[in-house]
Chimera marker file (.cmm) of the C-alpha trace (Angstrom):
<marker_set name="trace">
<marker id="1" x="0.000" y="0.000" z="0.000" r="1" g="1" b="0" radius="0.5"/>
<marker id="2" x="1.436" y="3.761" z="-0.913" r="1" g="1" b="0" radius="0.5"/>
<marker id="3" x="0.714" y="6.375" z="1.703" r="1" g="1" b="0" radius="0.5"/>
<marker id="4" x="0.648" y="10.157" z="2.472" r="1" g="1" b="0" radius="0.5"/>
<marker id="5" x="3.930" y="9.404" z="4.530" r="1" g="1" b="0" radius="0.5"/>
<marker id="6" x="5.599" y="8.586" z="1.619" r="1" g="1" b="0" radius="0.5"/>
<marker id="7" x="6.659" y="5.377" z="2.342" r="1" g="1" b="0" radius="0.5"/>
<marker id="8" x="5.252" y="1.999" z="0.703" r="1" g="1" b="0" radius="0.5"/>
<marker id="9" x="4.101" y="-0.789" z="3.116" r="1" g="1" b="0" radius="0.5"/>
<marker id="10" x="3.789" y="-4.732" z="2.113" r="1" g="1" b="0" radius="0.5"/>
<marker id="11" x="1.241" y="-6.854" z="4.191" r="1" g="1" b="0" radius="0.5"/>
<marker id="12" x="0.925" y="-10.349" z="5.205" r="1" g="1" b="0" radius="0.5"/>
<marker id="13" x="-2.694" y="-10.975" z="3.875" r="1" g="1" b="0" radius="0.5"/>
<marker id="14" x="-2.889" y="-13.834" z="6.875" r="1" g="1" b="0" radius="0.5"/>
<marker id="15" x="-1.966" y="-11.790" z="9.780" r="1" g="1" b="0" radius="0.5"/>
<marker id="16" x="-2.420" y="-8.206" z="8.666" r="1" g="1" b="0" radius="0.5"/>
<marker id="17" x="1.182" y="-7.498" z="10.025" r="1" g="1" b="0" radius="0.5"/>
<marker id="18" x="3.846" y="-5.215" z="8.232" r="1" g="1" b="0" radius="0.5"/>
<marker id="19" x="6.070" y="-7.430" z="6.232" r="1" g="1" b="0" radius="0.5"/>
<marker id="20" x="8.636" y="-4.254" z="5.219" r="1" g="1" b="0" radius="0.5"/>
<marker id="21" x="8.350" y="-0.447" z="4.182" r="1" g="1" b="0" radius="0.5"/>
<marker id="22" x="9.635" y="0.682" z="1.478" r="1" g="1" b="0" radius="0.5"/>
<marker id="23" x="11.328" y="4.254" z="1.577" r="1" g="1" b="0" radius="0.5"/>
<marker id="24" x="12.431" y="6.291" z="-1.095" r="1" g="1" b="0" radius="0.5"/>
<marker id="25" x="9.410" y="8.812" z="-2.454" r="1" g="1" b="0" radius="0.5"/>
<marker id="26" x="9.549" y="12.369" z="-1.233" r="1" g="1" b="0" radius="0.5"/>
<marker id="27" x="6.342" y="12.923" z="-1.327" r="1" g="1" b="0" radius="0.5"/>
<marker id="28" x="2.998" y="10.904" z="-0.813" r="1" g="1" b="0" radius="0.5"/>
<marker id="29" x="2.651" y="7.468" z="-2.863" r="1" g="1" b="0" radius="0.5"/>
<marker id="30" x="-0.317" y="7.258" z="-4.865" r="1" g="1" b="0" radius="0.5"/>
<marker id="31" x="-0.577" y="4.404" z="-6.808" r="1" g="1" b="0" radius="0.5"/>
<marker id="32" x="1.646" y="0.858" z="-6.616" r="1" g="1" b="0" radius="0.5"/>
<marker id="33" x="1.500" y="-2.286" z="-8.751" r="1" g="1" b="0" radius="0.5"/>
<marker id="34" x="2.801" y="-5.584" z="-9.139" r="1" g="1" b="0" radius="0.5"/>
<marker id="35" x="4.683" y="-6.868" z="-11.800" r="1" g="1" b="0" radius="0.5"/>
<marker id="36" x="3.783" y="-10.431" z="-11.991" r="1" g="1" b="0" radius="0.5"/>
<marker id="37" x="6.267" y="-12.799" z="-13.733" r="1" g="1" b="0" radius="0.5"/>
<marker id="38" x="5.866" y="-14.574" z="-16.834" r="1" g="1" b="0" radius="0.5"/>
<marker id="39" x="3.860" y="-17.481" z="-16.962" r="1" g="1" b="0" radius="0.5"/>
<marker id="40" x="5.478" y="-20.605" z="-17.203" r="1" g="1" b="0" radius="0.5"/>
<marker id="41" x="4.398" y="-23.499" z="-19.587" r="1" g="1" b="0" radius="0.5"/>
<marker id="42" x="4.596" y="-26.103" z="-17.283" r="1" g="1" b="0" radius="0.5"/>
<marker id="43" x="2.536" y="-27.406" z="-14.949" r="1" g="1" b="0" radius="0.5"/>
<marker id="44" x="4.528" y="-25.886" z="-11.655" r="1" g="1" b="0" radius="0.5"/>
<marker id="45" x="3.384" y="-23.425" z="-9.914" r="1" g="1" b="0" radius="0.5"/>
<marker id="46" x="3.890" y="-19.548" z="-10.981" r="1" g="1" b="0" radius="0.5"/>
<marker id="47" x="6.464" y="-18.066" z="-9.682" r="1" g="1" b="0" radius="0.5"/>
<marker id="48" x="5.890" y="-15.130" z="-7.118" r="1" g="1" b="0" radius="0.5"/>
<marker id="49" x="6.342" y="-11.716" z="-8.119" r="1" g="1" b="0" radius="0.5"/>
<marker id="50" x="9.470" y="-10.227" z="-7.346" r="1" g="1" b="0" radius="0.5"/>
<marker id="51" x="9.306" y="-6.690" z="-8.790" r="1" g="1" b="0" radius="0.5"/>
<marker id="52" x="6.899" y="-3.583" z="-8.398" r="1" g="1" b="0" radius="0.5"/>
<marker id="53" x="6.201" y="0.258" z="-9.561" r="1" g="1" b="0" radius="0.5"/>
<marker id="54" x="5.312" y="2.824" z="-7.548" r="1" g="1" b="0" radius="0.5"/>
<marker id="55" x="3.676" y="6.647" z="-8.400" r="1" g="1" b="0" radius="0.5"/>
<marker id="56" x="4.687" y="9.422" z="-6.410" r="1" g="1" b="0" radius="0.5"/>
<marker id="57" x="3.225" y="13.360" z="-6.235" r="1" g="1" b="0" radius="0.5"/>
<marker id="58" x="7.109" y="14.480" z="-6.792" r="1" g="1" b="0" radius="0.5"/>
<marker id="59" x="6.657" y="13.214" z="-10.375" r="1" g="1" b="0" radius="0.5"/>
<marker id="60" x="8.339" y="10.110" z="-10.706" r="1" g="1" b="0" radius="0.5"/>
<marker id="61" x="7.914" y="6.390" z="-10.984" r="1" g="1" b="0" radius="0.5"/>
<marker id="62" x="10.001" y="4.173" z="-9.001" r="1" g="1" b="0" radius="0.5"/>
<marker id="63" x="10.875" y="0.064" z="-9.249" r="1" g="1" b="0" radius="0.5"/>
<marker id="64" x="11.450" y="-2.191" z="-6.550" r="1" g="1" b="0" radius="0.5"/>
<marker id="65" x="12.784" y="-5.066" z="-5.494" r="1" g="1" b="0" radius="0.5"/>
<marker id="66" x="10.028" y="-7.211" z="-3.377" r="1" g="1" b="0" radius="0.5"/>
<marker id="67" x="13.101" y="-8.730" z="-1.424" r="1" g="1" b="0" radius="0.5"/>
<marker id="68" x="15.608" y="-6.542" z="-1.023" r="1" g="1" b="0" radius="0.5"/>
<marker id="69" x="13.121" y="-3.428" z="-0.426" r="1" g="1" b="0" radius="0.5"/>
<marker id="70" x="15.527" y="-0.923" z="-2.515" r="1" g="1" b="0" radius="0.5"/>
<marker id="71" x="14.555" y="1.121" z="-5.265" r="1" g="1" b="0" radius="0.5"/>
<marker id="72" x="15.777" y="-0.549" z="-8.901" r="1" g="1" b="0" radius="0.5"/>
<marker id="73" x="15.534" y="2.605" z="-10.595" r="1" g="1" b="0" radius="0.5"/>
<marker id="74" x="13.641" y="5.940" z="-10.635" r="1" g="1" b="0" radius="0.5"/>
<marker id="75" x="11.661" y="7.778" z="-14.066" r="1" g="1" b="0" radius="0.5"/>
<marker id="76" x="11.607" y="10.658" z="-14.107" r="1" g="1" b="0" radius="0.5"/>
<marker id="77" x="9.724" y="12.333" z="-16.797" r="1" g="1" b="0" radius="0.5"/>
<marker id="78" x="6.596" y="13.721" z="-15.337" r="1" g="1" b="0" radius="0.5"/>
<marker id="79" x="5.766" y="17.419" z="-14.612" r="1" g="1" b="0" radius="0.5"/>
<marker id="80" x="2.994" y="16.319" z="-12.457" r="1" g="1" b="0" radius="0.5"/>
<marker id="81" x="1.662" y="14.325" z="-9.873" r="1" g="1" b="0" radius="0.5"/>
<marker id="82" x="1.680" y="10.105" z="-11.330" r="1" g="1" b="0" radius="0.5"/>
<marker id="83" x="-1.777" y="9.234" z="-9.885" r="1" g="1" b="0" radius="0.5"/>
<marker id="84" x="-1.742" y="5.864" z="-11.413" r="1" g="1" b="0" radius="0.5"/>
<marker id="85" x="1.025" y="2.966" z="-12.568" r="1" g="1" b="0" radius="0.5"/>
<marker id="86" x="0.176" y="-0.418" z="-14.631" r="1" g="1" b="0" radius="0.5"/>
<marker id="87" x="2.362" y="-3.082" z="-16.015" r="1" g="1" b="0" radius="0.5"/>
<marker id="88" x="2.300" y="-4.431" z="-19.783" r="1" g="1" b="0" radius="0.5"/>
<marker id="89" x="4.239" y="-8.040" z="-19.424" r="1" g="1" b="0" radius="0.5"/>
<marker id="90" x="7.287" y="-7.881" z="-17.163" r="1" g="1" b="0" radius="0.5"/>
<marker id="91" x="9.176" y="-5.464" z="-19.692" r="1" g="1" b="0" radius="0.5"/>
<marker id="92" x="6.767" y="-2.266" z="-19.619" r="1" g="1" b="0" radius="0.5"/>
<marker id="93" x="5.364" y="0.201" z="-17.080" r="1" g="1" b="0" radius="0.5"/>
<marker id="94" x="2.399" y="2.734" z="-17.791" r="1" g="1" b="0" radius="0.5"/>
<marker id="95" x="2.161" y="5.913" z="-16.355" r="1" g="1" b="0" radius="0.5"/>
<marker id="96" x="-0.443" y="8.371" z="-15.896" r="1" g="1" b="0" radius="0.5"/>
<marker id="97" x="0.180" y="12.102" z="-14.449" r="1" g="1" b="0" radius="0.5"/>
<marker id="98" x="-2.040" y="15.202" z="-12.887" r="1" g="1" b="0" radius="0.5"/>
<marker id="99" x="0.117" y="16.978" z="-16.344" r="1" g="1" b="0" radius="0.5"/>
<marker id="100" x="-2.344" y="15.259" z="-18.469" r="1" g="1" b="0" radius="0.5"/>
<marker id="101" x="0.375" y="12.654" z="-19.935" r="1" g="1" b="0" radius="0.5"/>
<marker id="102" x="0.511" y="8.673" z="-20.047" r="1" g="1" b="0" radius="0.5"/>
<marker id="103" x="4.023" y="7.760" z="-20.397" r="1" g="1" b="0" radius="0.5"/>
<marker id="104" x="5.516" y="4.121" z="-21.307" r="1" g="1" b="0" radius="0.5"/>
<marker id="105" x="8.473" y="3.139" z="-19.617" r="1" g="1" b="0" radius="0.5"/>
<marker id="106" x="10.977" y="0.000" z="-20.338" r="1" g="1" b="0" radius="0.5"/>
<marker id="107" x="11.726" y="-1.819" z="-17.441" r="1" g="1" b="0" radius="0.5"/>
<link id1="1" id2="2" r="1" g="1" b="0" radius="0.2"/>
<link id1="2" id2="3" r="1" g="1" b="0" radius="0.2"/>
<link id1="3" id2="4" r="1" g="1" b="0" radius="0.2"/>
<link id1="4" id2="5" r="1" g="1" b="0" radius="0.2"/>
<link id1="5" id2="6" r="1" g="1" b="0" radius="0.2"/>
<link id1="6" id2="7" r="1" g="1" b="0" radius="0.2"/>
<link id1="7" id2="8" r="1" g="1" b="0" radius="0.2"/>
<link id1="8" id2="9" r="1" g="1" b="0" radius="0.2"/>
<link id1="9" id2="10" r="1" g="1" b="0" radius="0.2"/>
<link id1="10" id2="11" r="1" g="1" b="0" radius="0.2"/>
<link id1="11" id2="12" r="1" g="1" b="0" radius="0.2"/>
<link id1="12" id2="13" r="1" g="1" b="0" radius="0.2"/>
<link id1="13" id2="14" r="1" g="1" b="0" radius="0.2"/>
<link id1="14" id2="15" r="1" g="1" b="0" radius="0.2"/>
<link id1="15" id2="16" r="1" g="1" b="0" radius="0.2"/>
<link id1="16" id2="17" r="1" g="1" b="0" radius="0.2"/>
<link id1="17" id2="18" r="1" g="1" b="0" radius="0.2"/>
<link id1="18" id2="19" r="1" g="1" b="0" radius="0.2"/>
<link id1="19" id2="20" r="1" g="1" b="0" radius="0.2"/>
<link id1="20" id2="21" r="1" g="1" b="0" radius="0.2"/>
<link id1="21" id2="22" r="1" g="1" b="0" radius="0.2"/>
<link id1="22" id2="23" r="1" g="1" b="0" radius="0.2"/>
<link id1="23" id2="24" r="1" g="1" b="0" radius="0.2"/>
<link id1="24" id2="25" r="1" g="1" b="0" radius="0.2"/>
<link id1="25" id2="26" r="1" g="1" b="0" radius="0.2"/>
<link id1="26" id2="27" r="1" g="1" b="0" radius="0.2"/>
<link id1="27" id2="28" r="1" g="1" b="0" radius="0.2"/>
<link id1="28" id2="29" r="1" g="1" b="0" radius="0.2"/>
<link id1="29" id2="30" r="1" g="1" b="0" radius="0.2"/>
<link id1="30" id2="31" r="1" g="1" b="0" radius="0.2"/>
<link id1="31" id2="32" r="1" g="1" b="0" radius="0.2"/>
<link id1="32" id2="33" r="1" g="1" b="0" radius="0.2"/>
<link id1="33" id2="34" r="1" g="1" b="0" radius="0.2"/>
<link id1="34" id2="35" r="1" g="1" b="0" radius="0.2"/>
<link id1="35" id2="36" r="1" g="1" b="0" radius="0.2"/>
<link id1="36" id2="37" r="1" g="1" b="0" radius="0.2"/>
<link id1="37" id2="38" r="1" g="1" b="0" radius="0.2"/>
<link id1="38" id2="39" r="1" g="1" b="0" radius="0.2"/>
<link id1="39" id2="40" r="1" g="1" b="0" radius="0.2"/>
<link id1="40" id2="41" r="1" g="1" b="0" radius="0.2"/>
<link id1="41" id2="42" r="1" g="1" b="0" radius="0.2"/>
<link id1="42" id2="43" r="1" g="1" b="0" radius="0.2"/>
<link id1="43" id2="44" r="1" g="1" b="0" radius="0.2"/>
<link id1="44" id2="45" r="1" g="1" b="0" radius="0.2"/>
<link id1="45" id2="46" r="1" g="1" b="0" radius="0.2"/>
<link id1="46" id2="47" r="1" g="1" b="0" radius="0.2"/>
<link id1="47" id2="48" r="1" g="1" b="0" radius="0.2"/>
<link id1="48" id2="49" r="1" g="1" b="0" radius="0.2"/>
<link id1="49" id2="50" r="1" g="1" b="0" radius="0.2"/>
<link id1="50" id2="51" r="1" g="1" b="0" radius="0.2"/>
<link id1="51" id2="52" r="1" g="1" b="0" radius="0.2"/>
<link id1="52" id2="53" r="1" g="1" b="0" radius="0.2"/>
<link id1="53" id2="54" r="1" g="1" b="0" radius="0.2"/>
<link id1="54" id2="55" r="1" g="1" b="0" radius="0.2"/>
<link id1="55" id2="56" r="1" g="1" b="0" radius="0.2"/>
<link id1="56" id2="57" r="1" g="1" b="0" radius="0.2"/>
<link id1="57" id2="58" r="1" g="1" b="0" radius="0.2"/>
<link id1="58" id2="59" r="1" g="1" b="0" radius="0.2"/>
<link id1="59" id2="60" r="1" g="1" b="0" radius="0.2"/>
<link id1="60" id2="61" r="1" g="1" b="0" radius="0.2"/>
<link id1="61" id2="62" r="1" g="1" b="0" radius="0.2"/>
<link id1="62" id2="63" r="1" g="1" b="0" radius="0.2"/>
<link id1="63" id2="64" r="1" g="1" b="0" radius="0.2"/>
<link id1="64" id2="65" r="1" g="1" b="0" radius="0.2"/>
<link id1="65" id2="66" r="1" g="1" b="0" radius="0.2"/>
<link id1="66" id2="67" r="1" g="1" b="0" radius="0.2"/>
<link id1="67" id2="68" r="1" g="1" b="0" radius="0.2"/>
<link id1="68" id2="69" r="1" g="1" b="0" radius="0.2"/>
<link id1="69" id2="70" r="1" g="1" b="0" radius="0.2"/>
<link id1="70" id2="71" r="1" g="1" b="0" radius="0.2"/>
<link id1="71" id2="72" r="1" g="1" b="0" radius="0.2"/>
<link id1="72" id2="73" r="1" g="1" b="0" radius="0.2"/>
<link id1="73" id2="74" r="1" g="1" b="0" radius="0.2"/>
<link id1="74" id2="75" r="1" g="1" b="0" radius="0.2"/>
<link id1="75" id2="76" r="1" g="1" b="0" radius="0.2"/>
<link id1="76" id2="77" r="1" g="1" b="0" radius="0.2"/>
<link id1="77" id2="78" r="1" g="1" b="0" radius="0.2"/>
<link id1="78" id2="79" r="1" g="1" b="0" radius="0.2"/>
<link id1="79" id2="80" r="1" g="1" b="0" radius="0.2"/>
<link id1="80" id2="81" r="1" g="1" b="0" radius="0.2"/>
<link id1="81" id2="82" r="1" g="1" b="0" radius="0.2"/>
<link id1="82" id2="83" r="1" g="1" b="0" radius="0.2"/>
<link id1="83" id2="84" r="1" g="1" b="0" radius="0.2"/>
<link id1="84" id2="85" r="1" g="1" b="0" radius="0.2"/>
<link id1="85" id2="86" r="1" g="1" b="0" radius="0.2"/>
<link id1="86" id2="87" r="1" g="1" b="0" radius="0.2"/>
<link id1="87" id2="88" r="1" g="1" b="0" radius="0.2"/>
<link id1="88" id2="89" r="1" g="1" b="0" radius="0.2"/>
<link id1="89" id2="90" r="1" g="1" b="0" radius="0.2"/>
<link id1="90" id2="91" r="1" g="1" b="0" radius="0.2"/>
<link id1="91" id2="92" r="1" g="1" b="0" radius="0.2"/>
<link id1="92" id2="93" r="1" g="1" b="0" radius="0.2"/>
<link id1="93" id2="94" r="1" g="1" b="0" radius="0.2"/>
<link id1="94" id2="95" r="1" g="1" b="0" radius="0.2"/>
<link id1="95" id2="96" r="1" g="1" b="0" radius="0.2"/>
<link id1="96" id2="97" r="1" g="1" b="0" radius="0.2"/>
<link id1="97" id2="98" r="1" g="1" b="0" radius="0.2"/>
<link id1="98" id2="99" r="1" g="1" b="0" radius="0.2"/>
<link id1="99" id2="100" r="1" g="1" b="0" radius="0.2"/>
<link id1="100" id2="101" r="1" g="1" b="0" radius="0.2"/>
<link id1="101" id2="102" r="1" g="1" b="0" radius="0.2"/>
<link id1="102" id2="103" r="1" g="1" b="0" radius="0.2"/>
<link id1="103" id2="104" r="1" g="1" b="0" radius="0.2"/>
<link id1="104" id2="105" r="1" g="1" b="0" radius="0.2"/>
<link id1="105" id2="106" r="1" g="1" b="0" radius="0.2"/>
<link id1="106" id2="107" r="1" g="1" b="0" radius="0.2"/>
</marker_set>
């Protein structure tokens, strides 16, 4: 979940505790997203996500490592607020911005 501290939290969906917070955004998070891995063509279980975007009101778009909790990289791009974030595959990230842009991004 992104917050008005400006942090990101992940959540154990079982116990409701904090698994880790995320820090890096200097102002509040708006909008986060998954990036789910590729689907495999075998009959084992998908793998679990080990990536995800986050959008920020001081204009950027950030990647993370699930794991590790540090910031992959940060877009910058925006002259706006990035109100929303979306995935296309594991290789693209959509933006959309309060300055009335959608950007794509290459992971």
């Amino acid at each position: 979940s992104g917050s008005a501290d400006h942090n990101i939290k992940l959540w154990n969906l079982t116990t409701g505790a904090c698994i880790r917070t995320f820090e890096g955004h200097d102002m509040p998070v708006r909008s986060v997203a998954v990036i789910q891995p590729s689907p495999n063509n075998t009959h084992n279980p998908p793998a679990a996500p080990q990536k995800f975007i986050s959008g920020s009101s001081d204009d950027t778009v950030k990647l993370w490592d699930l794991q590790t909790g540090t910031c992959i990289h940060t877009y910058v791009g925006h002259s706006g607020s990035v109100y929303s974030v979306a995935t296309i595959g594991t290789d693209r990230i959509i933006s959309g911005s309060w300055d009335k842009t959608v950007k794509v991004w290459s992971v």
